[in-house]
DONULUM-873791 format. One record per residue: residue number from 1; chain; residue in one letter; y, x negated, z of N, C-alpha, C, O in turn. Coordinates in Angstrom, 3 decimals, always signed. Example, Ala and Ser with C-alpha at 12.3 -4.5 7.8 and 13.67 -1.06 7.14 Angstrom:
2
{1; 'A'; 'a'; {-5.690; -13.190; +7.800}; {-4.500; -12.300; +7.800}; {-3.300; -13.200; +7.800}; {-3.319; -14.236; +8.465}}
{2; 'A'; 's'; {-2.250; -12.850; +7.080}; {-1.060; -13.670; +7.140}; {+0.030; -12.900; +7.870}; {+1.138; -13.409; +8.039}}
END
This chain:
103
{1; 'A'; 'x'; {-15.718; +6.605; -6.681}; {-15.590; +7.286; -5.407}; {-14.129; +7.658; -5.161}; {-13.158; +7.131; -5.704}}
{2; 'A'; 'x'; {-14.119; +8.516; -4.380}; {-12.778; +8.797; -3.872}; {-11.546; +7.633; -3.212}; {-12.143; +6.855; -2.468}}
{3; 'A'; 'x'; {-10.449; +7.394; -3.257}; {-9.313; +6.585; -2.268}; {-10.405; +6.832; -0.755}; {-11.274; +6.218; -0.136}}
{4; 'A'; 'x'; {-9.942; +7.664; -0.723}; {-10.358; +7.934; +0.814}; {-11.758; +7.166; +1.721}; {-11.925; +6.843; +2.897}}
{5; 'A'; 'x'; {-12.430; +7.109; +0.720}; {-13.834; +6.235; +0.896}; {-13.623; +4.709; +1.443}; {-13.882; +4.168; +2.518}}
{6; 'A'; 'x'; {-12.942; +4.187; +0.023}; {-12.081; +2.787; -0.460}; {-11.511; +2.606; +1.113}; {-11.820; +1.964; +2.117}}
{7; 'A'; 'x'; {-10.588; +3.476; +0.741}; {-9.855; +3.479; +2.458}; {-10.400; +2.966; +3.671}; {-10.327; +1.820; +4.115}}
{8; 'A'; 'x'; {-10.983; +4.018; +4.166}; {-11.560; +3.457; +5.005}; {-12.651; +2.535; +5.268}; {-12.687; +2.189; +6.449}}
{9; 'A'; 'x'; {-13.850; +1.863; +4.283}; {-14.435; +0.839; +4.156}; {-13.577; -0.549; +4.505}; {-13.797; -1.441; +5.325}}
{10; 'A'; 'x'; {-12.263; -0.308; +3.313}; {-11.394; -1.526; +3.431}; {-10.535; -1.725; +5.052}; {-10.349; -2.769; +5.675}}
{11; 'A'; 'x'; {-10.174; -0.465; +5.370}; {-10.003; -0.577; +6.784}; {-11.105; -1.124; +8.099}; {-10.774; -1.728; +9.120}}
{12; 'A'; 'x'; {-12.362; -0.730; +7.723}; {-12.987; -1.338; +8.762}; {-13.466; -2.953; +8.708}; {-13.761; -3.667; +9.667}}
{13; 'A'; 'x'; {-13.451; -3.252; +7.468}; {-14.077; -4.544; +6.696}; {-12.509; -5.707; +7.610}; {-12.447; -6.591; +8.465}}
{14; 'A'; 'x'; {-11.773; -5.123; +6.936}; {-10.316; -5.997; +7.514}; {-10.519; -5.885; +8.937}; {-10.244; -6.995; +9.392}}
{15; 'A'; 'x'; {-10.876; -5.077; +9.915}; {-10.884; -4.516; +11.454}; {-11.900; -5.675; +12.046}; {-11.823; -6.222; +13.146}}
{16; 'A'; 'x'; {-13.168; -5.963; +10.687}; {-14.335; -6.810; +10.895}; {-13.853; -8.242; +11.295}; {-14.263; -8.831; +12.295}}
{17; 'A'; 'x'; {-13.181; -8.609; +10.643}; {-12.380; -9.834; +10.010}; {-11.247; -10.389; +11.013}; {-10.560; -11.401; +10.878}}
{18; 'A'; 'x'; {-11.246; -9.179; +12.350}; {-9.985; -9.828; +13.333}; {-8.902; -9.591; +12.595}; {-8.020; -10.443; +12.486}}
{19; 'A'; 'x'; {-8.845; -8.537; +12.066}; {-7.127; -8.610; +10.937}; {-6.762; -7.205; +11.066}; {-7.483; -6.455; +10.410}}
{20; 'A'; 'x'; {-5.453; -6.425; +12.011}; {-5.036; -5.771; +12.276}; {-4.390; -4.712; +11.262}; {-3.399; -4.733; +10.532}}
{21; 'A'; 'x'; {-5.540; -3.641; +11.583}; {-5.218; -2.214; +10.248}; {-4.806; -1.694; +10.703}; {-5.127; -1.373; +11.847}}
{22; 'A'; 'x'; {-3.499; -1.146; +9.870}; {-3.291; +0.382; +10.533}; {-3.499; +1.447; +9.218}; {-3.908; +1.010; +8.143}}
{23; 'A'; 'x'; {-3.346; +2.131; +9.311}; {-3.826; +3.416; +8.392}; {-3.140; +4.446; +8.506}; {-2.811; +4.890; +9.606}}
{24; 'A'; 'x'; {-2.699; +5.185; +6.973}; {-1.887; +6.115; +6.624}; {-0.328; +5.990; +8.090}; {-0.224; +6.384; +9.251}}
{25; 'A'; 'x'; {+0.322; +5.443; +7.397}; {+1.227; +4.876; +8.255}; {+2.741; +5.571; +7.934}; {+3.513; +5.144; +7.076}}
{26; 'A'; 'x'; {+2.965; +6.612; +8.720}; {+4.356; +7.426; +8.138}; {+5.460; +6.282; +7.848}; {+5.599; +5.330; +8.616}}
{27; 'A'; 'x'; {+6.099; +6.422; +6.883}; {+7.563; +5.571; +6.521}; {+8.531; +6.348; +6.988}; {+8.083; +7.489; +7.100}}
{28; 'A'; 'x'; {+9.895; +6.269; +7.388}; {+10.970; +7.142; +7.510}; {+11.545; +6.559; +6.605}; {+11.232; +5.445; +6.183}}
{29; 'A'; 'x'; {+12.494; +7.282; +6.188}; {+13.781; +6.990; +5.752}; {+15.244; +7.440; +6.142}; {+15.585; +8.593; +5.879}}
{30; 'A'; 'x'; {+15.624; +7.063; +6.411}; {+16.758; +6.840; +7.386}; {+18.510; +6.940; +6.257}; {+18.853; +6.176; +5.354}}
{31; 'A'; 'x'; {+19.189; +8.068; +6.765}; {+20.689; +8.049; +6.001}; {+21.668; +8.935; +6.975}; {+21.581; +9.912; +7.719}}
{32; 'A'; 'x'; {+22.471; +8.170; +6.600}; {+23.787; +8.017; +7.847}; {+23.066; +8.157; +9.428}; {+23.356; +8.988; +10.290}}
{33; 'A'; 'x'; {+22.260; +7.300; +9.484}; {+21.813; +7.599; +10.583}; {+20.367; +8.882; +11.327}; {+19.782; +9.015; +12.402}}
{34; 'A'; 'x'; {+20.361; +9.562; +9.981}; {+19.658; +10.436; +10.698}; {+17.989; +10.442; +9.699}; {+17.804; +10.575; +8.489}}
{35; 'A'; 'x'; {+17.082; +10.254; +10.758}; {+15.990; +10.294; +10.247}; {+15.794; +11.597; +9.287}; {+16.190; +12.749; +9.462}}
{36; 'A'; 'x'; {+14.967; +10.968; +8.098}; {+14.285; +12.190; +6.580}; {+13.287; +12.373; +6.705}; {+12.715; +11.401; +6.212}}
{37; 'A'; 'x'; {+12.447; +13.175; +7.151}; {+11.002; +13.009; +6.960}; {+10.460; +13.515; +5.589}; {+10.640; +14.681; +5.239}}
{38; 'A'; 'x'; {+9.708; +12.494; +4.724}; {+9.616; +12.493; +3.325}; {+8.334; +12.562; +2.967}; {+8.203; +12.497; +1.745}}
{39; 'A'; 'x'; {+7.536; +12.646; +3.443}; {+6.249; +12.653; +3.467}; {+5.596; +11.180; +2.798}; {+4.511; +11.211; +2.217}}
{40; 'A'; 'x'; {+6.276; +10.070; +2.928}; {+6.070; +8.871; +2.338}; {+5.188; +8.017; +3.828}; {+5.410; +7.810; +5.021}}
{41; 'A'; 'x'; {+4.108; +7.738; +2.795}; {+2.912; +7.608; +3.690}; {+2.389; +5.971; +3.258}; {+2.052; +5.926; +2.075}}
{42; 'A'; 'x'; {+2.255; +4.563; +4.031}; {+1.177; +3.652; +3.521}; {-0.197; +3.724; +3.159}; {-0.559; +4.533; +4.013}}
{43; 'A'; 'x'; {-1.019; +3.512; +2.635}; {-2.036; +3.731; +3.341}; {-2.535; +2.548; +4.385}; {-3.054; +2.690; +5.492}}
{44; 'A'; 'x'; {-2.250; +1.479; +3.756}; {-2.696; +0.595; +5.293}; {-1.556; -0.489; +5.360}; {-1.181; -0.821; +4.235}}
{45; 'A'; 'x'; {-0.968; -1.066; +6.303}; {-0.349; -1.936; +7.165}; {-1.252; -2.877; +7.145}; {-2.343; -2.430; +7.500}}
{46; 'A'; 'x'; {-1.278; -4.395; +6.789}; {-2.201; -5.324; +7.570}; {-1.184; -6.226; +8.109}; {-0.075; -6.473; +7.636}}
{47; 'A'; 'x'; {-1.829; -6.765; +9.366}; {-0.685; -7.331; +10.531}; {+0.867; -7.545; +10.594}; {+1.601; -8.472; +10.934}}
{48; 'A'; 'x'; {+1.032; -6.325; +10.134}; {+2.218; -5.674; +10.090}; {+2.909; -7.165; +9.126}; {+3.762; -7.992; +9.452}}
{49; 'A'; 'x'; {+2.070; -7.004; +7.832}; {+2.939; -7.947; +7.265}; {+2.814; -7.385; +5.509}; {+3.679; -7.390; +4.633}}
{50; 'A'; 'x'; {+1.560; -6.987; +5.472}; {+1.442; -6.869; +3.635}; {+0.890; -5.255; +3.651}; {-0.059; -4.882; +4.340}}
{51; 'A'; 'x'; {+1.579; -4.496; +2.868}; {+1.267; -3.066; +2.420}; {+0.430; -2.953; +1.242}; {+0.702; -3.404; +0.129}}
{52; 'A'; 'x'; {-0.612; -2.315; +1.577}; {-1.992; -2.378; +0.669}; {-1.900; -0.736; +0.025}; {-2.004; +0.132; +0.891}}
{53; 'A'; 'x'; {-1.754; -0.345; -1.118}; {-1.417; +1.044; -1.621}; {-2.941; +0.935; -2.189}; {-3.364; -0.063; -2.772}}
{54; 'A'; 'x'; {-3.777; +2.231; -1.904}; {-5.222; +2.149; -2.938}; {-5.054; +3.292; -3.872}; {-4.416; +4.331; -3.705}}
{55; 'A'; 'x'; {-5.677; +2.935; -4.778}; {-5.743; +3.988; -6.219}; {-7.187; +4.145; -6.613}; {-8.012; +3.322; -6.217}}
{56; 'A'; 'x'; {-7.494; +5.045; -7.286}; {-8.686; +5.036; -7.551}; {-8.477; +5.764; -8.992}; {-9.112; +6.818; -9.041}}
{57; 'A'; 'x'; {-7.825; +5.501; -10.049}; {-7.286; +6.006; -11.188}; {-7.845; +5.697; -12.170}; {-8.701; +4.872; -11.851}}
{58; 'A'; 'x'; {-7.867; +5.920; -13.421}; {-8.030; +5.640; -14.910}; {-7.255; +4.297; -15.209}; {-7.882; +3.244; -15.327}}
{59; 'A'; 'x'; {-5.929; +4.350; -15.326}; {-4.869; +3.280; -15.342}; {-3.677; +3.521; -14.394}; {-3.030; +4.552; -14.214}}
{60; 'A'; 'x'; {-3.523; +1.981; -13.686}; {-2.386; +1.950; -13.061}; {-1.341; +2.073; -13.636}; {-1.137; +1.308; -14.579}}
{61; 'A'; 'x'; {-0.448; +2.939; -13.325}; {+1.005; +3.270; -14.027}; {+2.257; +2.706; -13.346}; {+2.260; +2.285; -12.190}}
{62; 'A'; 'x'; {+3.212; +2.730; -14.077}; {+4.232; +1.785; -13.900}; {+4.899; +2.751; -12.337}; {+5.451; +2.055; -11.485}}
{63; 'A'; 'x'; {+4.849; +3.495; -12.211}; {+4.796; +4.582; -10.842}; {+4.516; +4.180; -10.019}; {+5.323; +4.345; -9.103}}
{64; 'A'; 'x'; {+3.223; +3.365; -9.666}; {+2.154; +3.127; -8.742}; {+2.613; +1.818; -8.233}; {+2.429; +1.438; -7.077}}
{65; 'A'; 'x'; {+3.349; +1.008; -9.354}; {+3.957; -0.615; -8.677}; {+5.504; +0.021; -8.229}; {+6.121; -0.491; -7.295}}
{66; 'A'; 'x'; {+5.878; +0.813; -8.751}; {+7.618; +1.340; -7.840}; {+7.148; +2.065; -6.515}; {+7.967; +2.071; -5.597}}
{67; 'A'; 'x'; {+5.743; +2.769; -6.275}; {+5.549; +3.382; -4.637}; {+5.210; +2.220; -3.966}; {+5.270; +2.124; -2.741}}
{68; 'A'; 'x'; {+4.850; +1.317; -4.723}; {+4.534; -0.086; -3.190}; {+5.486; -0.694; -2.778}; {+5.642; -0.969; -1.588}}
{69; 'A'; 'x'; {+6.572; -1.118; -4.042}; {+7.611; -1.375; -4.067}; {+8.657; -0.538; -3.148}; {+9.124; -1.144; -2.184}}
{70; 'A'; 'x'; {+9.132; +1.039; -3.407}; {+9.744; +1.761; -2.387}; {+9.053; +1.260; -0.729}; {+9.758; +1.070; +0.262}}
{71; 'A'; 'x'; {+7.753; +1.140; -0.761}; {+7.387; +1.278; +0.623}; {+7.872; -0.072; +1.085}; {+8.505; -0.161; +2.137}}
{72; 'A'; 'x'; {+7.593; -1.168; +0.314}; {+8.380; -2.484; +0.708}; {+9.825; -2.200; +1.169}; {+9.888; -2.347; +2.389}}
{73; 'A'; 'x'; {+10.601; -1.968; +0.814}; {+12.156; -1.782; +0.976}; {+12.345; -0.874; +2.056}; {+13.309; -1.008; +2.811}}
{74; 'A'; 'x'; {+11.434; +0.121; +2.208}; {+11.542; +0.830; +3.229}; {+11.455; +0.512; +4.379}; {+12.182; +0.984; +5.253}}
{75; 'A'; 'x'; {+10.348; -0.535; +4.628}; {+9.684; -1.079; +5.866}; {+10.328; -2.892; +5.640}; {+9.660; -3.883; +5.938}}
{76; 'A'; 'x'; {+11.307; -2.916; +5.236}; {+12.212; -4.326; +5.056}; {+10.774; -5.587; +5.034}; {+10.836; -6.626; +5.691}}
{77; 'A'; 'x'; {+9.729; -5.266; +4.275}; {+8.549; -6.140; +4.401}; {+8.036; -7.049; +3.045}; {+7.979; -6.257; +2.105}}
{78; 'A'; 'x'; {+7.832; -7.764; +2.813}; {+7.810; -8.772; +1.404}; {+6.883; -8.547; +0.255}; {+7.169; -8.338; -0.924}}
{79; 'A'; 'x'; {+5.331; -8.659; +1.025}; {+4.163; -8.365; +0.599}; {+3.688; -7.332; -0.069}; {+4.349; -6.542; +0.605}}
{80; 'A'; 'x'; {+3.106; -6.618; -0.823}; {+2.430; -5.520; -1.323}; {+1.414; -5.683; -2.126}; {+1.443; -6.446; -3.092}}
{81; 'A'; 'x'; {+0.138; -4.768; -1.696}; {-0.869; -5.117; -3.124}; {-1.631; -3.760; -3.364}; {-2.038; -3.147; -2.377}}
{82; 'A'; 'x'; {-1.787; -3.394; -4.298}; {-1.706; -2.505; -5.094}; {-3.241; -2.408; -5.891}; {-3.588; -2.643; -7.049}}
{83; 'A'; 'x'; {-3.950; -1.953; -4.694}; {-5.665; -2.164; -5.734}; {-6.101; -0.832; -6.081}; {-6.015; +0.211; -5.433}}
{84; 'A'; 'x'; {-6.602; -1.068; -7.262}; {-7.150; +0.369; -7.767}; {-8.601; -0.359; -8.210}; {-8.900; -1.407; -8.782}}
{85; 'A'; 'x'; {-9.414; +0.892; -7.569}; {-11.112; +0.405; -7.278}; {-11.845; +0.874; -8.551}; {-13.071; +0.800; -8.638}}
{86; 'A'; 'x'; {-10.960; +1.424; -9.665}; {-11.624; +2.315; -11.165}; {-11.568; +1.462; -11.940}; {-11.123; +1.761; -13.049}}
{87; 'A'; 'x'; {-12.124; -0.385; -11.604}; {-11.856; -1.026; -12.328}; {-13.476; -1.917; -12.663}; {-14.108; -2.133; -11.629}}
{88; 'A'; 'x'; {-14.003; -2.311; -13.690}; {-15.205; -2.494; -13.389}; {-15.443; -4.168; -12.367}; {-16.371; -4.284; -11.565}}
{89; 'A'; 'x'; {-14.557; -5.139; -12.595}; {-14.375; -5.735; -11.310}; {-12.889; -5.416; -10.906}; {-11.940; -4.858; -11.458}}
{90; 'A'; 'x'; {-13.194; -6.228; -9.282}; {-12.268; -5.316; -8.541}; {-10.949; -6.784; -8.860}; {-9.766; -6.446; -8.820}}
{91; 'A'; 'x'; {-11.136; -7.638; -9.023}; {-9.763; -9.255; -9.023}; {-9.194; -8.353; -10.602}; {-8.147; -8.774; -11.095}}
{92; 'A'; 'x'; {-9.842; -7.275; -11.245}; {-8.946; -7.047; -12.882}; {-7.770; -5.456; -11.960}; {-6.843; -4.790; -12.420}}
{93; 'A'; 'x'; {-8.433; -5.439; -10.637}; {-7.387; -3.709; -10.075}; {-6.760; -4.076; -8.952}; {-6.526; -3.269; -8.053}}
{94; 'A'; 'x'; {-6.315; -5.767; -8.884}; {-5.103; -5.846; -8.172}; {-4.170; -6.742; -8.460}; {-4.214; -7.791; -9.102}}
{95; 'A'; 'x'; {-2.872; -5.897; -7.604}; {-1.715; -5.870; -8.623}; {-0.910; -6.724; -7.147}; {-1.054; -6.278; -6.009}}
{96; 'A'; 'x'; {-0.088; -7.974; -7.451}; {+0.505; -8.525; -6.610}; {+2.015; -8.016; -7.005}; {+2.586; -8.191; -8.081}}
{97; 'A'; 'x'; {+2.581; -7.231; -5.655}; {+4.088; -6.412; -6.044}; {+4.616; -6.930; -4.775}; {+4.096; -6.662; -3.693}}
{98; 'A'; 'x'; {+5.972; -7.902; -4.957}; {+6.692; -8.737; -3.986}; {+8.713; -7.970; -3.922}; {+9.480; -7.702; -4.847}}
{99; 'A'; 'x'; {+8.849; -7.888; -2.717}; {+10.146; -7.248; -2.489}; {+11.234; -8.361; -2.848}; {+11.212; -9.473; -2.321}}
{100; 'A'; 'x'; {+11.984; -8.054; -3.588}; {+12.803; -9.014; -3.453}; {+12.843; -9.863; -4.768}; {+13.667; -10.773; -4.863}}
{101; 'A'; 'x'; {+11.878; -9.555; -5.891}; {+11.627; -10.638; -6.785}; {+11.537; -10.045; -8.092}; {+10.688; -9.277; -8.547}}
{102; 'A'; 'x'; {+12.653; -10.582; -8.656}; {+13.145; -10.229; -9.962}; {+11.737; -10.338; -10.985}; {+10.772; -11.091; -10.850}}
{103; 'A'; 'x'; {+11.930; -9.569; -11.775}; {+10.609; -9.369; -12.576}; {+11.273; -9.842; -14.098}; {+10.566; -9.847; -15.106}}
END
C-alpha cells in the first residue's frame, strides 16, 4: 500500500492508545536568525518526543536513516524510528535512529 495509508492507520491506532499524533509536521530551519522554509516535513510527532519517518520502499537506504536523523537535529529531539511497511514482517522494517549517538 501506499505511505499515506500506513500513515494515517498508524496515526489513528497511536490517537487510539491516548498517545498524542501529530502529522506531517513542517520543520524550519533557521540561519542567522531568519526562518528557511525547506519543505522538510515529519510525518508524525508522537508526544512531542520520538519522530516516526514511514517508507513504504523496496530497501531502506542509507538516505532514509540521515532524513530522520536531519529531522532529529532539527527539532533538538533524541528519538527517531524509521519504519518501512515493504517488509514481510513489520519488527525486520524498523530502524532505531538516536540523535546524538556515535555509530
Amino acid at each position: 500500500m501506499l505511505e499515506s495509508v500506513y500513515h494515517e492507520i498508524l496515526c489513528y491506532d497511536l490517537n487510539k492508545r491516548e498517545l498524542k499524533c501529530e502529522k506531517q509536521i513542517e520543520l524550519p530551519v533557521f540561519y542567522d536568525n531568519i526562518k528557511i522554509a525547506l519543505g522538510f516535513g515529519a510525518d508524525l510527532i508522537v508526544e512531542d518526543k520520538v519522530i516516526i519517518e514511514l517508507k513504504s520502499v523496496e530497501k531502506v537506504m542509507p538516505v532514509h536513516k540521515k532524513q530522520v536523523l536531519t529531522y532529529l537535529k532539527i527539532t533538538n529531539k533524541k528519538l527517531g524510528l524509521l519504519i518501512n511497511f515493504n517488509e514481510n514482517l513489520i519488527k525486520d522494517g524498523i530502524i532505531r535512529v538516536v540523535n546524538g549517538l556515535e555509530e
